[in-house]
C-alpha positions in Angstrom: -30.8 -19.7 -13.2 -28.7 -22.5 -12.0 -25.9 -21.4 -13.8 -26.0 -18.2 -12.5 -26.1 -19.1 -9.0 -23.3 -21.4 -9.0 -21.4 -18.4 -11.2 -22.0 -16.2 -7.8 -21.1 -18.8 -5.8 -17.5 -19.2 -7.3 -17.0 -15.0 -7.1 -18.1 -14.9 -3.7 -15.7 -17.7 -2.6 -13.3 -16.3 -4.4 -13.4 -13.0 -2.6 -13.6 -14.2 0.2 -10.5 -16.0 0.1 -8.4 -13.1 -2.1 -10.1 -10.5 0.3 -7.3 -10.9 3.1 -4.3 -10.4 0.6 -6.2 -7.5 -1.0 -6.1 -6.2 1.7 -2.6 -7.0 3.4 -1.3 -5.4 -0.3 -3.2 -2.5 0.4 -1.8 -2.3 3.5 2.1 -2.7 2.8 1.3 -0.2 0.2 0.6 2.7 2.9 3.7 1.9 4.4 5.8 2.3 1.9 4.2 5.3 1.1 4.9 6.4 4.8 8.7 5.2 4.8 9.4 6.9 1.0 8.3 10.3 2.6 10.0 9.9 5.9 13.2 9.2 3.6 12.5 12.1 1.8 12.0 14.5 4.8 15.4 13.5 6.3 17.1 13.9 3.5 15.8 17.6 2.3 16.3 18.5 6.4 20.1 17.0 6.0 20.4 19.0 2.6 19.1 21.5 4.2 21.5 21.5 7.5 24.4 20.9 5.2 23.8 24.2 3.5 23.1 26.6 5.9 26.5 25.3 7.7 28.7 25.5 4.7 26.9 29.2 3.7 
């Protein structure tokens, strides 16, 4: 029963200390997600705009 305890102990000290990053990761991660499709909105709307000038 000891054993077990001071097994919990550990995983619950050591997500509390890789919860932050965890998250922060997660967070960086929607981001990039955001900028990648803002990218790839301006440039269909700028291939766009190129061919309806040149047609």
């Amino acid at each position: 029963m000891n054993a077990a305890m001071n097994y919990l102990t550990v995983l619950v000290v050591f997500l509390l200390l890789a919860a932050p990053s965890l998250y922060g990761m997660a967070h960086d991660r929607k981001i990039d997600r955001q900028l990648r499709r803002a990218r790839q909105d301006a440039e269909s709307a700028s291939h766009q705009a190129r061919f309806t000038t040149v047609a």
